[in-house]
N, C-alpha and C positions, 0 to 999 in steps of 0.2 A: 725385278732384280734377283729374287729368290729362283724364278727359274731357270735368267740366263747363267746363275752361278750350276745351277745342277745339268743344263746343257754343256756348259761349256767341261765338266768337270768329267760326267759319261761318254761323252762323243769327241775323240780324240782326233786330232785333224785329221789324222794320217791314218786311215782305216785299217790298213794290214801292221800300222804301231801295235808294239804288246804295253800294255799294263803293266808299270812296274808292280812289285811285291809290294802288299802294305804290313808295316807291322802290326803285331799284336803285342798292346801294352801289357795287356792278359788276358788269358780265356774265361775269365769269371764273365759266368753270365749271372746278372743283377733281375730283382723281382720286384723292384720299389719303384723306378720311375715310369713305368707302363702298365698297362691292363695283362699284357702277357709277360713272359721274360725274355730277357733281348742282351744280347753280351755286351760288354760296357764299350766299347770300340764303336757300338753304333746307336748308343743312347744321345742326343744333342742336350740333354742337362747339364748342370752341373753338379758331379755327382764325387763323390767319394767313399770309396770301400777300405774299410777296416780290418785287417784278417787276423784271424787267432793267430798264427804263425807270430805274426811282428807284431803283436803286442804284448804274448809271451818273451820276446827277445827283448823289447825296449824295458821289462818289468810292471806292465799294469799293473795297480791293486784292483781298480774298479771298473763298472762301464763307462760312469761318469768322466774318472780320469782318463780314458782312453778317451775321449771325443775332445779333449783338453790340445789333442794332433791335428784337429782341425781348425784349417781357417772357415772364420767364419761361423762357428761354433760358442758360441758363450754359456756353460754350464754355472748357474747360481746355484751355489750349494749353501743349504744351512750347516753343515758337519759332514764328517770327513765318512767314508764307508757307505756311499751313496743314500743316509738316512731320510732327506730330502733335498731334492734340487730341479729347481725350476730350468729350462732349456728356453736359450734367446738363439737362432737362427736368422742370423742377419738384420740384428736388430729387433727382430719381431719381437713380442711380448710372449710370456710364456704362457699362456692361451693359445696360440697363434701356431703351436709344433705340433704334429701330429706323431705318434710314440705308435710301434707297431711291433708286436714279437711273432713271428711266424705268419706274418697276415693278417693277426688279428688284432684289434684295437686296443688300446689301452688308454685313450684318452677318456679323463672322468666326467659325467656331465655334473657332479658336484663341483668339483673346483679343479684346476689345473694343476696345482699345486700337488695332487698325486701321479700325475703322469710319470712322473718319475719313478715308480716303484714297477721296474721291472724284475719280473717271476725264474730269474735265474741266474744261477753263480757266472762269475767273467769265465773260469775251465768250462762250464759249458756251452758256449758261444761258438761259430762257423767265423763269424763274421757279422759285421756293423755296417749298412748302407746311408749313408746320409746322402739327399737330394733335395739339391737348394730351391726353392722357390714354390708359388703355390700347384699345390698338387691335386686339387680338386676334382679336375676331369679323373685320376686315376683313383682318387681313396674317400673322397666325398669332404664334408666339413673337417675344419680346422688347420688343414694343410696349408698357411698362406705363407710363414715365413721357410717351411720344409716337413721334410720328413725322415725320422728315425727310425730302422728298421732291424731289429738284431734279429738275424737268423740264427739256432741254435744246430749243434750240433747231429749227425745220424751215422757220421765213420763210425770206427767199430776204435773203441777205446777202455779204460782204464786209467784213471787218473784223480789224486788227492793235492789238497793245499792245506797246511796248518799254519799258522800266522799268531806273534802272540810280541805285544809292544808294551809301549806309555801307555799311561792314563788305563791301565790294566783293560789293555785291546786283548783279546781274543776270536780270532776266527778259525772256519774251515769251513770247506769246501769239496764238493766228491762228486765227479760224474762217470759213470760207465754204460756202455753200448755193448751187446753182443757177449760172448764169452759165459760167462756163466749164468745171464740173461736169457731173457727169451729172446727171438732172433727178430730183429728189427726194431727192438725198443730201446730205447735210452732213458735212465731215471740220472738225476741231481738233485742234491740235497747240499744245503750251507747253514750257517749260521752265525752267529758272530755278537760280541758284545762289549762293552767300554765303561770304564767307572766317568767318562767324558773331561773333557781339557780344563773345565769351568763350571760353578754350580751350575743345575737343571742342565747340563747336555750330554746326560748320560744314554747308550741306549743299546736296546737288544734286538736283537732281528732272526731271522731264521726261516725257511720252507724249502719247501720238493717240488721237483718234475716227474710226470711220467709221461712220453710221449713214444710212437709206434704204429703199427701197420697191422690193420686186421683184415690176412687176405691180402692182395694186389694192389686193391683201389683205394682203402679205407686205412686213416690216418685218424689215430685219438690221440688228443693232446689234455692232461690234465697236470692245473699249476694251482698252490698254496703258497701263501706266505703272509708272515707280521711283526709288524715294527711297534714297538714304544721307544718312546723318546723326549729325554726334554727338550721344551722348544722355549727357552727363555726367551724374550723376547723376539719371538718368529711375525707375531702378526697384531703385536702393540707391547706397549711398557709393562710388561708381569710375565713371572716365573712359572708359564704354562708349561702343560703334559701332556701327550697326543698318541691316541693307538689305534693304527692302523690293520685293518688286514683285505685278502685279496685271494678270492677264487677264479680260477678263471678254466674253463670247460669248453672245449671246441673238440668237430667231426667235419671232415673234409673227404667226400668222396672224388677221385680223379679218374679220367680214363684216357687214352690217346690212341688213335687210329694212323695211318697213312695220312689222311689231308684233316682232319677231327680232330682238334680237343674239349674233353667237355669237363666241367668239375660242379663240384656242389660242395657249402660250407654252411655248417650252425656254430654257433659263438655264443654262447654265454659267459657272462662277469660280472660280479658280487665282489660288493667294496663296502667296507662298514670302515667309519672315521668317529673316533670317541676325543673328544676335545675339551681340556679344563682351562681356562681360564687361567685360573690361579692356583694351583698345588697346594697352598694353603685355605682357600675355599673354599672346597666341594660343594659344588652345588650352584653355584656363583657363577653365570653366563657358560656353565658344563651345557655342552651339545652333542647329541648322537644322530649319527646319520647313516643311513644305508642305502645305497644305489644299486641298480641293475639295470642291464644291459643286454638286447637278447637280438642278433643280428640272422641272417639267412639270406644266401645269398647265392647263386645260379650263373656260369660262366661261359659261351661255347667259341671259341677260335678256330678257325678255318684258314690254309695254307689255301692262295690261290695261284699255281706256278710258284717260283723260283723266287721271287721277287715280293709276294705280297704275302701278309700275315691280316686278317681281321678278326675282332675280338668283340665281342659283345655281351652285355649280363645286364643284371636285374638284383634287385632285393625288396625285403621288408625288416623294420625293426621299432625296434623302441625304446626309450629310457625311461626308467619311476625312479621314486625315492620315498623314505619315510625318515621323516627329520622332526626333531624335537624344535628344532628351529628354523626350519627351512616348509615345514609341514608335509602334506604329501602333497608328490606331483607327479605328474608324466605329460609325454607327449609318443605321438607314434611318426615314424618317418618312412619313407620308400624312395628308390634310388633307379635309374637306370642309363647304361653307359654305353659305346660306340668309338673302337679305336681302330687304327689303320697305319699297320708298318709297314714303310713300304723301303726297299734296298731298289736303287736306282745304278745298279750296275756294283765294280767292286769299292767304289767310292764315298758315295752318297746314300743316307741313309734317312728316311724323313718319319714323326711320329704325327697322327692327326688324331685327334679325340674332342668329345665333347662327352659331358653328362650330365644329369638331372636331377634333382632332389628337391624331396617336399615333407615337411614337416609341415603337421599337421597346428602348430604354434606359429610357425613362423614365416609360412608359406613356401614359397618356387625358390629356387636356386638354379641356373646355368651355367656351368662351367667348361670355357672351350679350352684348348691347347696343341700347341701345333711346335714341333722342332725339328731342326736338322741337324748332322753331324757329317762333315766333308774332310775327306782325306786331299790336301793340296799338295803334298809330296809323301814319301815313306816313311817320312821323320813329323811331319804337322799336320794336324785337325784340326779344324777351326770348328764350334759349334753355335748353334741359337735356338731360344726357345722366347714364347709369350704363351702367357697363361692366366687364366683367371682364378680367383676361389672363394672363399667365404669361411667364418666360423659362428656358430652360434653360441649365445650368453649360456653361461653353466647356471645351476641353480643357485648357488650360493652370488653370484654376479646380480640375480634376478632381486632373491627374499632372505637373504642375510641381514641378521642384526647384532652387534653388539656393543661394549663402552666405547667401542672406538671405532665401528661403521654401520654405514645404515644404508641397502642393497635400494637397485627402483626395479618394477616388473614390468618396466617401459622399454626395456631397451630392446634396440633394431641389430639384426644379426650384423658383421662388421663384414665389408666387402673389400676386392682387394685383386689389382694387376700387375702385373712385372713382365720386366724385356729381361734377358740375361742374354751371354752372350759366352763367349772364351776360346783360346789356344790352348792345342797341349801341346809339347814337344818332345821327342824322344831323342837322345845322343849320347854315346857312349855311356852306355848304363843308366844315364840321369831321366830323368822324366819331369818335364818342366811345366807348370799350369799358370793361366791367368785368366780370371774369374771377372769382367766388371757386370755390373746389375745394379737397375733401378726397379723400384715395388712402389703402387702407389694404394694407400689403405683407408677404404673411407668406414663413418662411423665407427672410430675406433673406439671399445670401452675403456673406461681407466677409472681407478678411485682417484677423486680429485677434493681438494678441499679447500679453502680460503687461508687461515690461517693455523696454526698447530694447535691451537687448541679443538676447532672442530671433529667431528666424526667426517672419517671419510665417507666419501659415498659415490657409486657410481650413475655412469653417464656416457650416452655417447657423443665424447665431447669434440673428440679430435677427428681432422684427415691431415694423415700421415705421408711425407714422402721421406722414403730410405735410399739411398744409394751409396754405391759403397765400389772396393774395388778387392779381390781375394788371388794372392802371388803363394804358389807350393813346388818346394822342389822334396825331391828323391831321389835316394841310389841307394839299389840293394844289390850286393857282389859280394857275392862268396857268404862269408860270415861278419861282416859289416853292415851294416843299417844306415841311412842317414836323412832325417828327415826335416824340412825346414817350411815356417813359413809365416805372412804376415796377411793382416786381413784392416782395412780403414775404411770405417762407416760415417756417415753423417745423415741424421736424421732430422728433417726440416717439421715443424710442427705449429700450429698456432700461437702466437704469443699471447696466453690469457694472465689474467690476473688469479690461477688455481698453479695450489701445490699439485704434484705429480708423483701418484707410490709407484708404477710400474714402466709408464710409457717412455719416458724419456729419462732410464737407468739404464744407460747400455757401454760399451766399452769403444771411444774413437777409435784407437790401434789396440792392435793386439799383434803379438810375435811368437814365434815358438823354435826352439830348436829340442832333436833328441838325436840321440846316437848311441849304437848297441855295435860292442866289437870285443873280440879275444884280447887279454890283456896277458895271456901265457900264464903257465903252470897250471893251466887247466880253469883259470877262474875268466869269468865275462862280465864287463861292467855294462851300466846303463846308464847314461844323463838324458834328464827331463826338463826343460825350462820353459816356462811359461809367464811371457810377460804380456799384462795389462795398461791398459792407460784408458781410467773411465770418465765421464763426463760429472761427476759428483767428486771430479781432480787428484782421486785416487793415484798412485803410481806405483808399478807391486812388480818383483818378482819371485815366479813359484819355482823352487830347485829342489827337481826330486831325485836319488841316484838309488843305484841298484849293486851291489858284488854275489856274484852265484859263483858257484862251483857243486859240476855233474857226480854222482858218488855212487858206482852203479846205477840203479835205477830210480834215486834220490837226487834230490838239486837241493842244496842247502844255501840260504841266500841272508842276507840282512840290508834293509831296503830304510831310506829319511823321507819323507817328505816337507815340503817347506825348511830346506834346509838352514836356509839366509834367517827362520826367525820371522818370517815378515809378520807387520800386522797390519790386517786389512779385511775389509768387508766384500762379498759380492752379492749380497741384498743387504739394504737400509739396516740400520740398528742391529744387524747380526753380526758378532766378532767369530772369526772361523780360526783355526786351531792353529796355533805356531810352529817349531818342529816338534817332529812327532817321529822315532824311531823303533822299528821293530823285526825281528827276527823270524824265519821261517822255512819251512819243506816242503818240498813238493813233487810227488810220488808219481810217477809216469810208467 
């Protein structure tokens, strides 16, 4: 079937026929759903790109709320300023996402629950790749429900944000490239802090960037940063405190020939998590932890003709930790991969890969993936992809304990397939998608427990089937923006006689509209909306707006979130903040 569709679509009856034109949605070429990079026009995922451009227009505060525009996307936040939030990807668990800043990892093998702390302000951002399903064959563990991918900034800029609201918010924000820099570096720097909406969720945060080009080939990337923050009831009934922080140190050598590409990458990252219990305590189930992360890894891609790209690499790595509670651990892993893009004329475009991983804990992994992406007129593409992946138990899933869970270091890494599928469509300025996918996920882990009074505990209790269906539209013309979209999951799961903390919280529908347009005398609004409907029979909507006006080289704005007031949770027992308004600049 798959090949008489790519015959029939290359080999045009009529041999002296021309090819119509096909469009390009954009020239963005994408780094996340393959081994090499490949422009989005002929990636067969399902993929979605972010740009600094329109998120600046639509008014983002955060990265978080920026992913809030995608279908398919579920961000649980504990508070507001990305202090913590877990990421669901079509259902998956937040384990289940793979987080990635310039290539390099950022999932914890302590808990999931920091993935989220990514190492740079929203001004310093290029753009955000999310690509649904599991990704395995391209990034190794954890990829099964997708992958996040913020690319930061290397134009050449200048640029500030001050921000300063309720609940005595203050932020900033500063990133510059070039100019009275050294040439090809970019540094950013943020910070930001809150007296919080409610006791214990107060919280301060802050770090830098420095990243650049030493010579032609060679690319250092160095990132800080640390959060405290109350986490009242984040991960049981008491008025906990939690401080975070986050190094992270990478060197990428690249080079590129005629038919040759070759690169080489070292990654290190150092995560320390300080954890109380009770704020009135000390000392009382407080736990310190420290993890590391030290990756390497070797790339080479060869042009064969016109038509074909292949890619191939290798690594070695490994994870430790030293925990007051968790004790010490590691294990070491190695990886190797095999991918094959091939352009089957100006239509068809197909990816083939598979790859390999072995931890020395958990044994072998195989992960194949294979997709295509068909131009069937000028205006529609139809795409498909199957894939396989895996994630493995973090340490705190394995040897965690406390009054309220108790970890097993029995558990089997969690495995996991999916078909996707979609159209896009382009017409008069609009650009039209539809997304359906099924993922089938076995040994899933969850805390599960009997009755409320027990400790939770994990298990690999469940196999999971998700399917769902993800509808987005678009139109960018002129200085108007218009983005819309909905996304409907249903998650099929065993019917046990156990409560469920993770697996089965996730949202049936979800909807979103925003739109960014001139409203004259020089000011530009922004509306955000973001509506929920979660399986725990929540019903919510998020209404964020925006007024700027340009002042020179100033944008002076005052921006609501949760305008409606609502109240509502997006993890269990966490109340997340009502309206919340504030004022602010932003220097370009």
């Amino acid at each position: 079937m798959l090949l008489s569709l790519v015959l029939a679509l290359t080999c045009p009856a009529n041999a002296s026929a021309q090819v119509p034109p096909l469009p390009q949605v954009t020239s963005e070429v994408v780094v996340t759903a393959t081994a090499s990079p490949a422009p989005t026009t002929a990636v067969g995922r399902t993929m979605i790109v972010l740009t600094r451009a329109d998120l600046e227009r639509l008014g983002m505060a955060s990265i978080i709320d920026s992913l809030r525009l995608v279908a398919g996307v579920d961000p649980k936040a504990r508070g507001g300023q990305d202090v913590q939030t877990d990421f669901s990807l079509r259902g998956a668990t937040f384990g289940q996402s793979l987080v990635l800043i310039d290539g390099v990892r950022l999932n914890d093998s302590q808990s999931g629950h920091h993935n989220g702390e990514i190492p740079t302000p929203l001004i310093g951002i290029d753009r955000i790749e999310v690509v649904f399903g599991p990704a395995s064959a391209v990034h190794g563990a954890d990829a099964l429900g997708g992958t996040l991918h913020v690319v930061t900034r290397t134009d050449p800029h200048t640029t500030g944000l001050v921000t300063a609201g309720e609940h005595g918010l203050v932020t900033a924000q500063a990133s510059v490239s070039d100019g009275f820099m050294p040439a090809g570096w970019t540094f950013s720097g943020w910070g930001g802090r809150s007296d919080g909406f409610m006791f214990d969720r107060d919280f301060a945060l802050g770090g830098g960037s420095a990243r650049g080009q030493v010579g032609r080939t060679l690319t250092i990337d160095m990132r800080h940063q640390r959060r405290a923050f109350g986490a009242n009831g984040f991960y049981g009934n008491a008025p906990s405190k939690e401080w975070t922080d986050q190094t992270l140190v990478s060197a990428r050598w690249a080079r590129s020939g005629d038919s040759w590409t070759s690169s080489a990458r070292v990654a290190g990252r150092n995560h320390g998590d300080h954890f109380r219990w009770d704020i009135a305590r000390p000392g009382f189930a407080e736990n310190r932890h420290r993890t590391n992360a030290l990756d390497a890894s070797v790339q080479l891609a060869r042009r064969v003709g016109q038509r074909l790209l292949v890619t191939a690499g290798g690594g070695a790595g490994g994870d430790w930790i030293a925990s007051s509670n968790l004790g010490d651990r590691t294990y070491a892993r190695r990886h190797g991969y095999a991918e094959a893009q091939w352009t089957a004329g100006p239509r068809v475009s197909t990816q083939v890969g598979v790859r390999f991983d072995e931890y020395s804990t958990f044994g072998p992994a195989w992960s194949p993936s294979v997709s295509v992406a068909a131009w069937l007129t000028p205006s529609a593409r139809v795409r498909a992809s199957m894939a396989r992946g895996f994630r493995i138990p973090t340490f705190t899933e394995r040897f965690y304990a406390d009054p309220a869970h108790q970890a097993s270091d029995i558990l089997l890494p969690e495995r996991g397939s999916a078909l996707d599928g979609g159209i896009d469509f382009v017409k008069s300025g609009w650009t039209f998608s539809a997304s359906p996918f099924i993922r089938w996920d076995q040994d899933v882990i969850d805390w599960v427990r009997a009755v409320s009074t027990d400790r939770w505990r994990t298990t690999n209790v469940r196999d999971v089937t998700t399917s769902g269906l993800e509808l987005s539209a678009s139109r960018n013309v002129g200085a108007t923006l218009l983005r819309l979209h909905y996304s409907g999951l249903r998650v099929d799961a065993p019917q046990l006689a156990l409560l469920s903390k993770y697996v089965l919280e996730y949202a049936r529908h979800s909807a979103g509209f925003s739109a960014a347009t001139p409203l004259g005398a020089g000011v530009r609004g922004a509306l955000n909306a973001d509506y929920r409907n979660r399986v725990d029979g929540q019903q919510y909507w998020l209404i964020g707006a925006r007024l700027s006006r340009t002042i020179g080289k100033f944008d002076a704005f005052i921006e609501g979130s949760n305008l409606l007031d609502q109240s509502y949770r997006e993890v269990a027992s966490v109340p997340m903040p009502g309206r919340w308004l504030s004022v602010g600049v932003r220097i370009f």
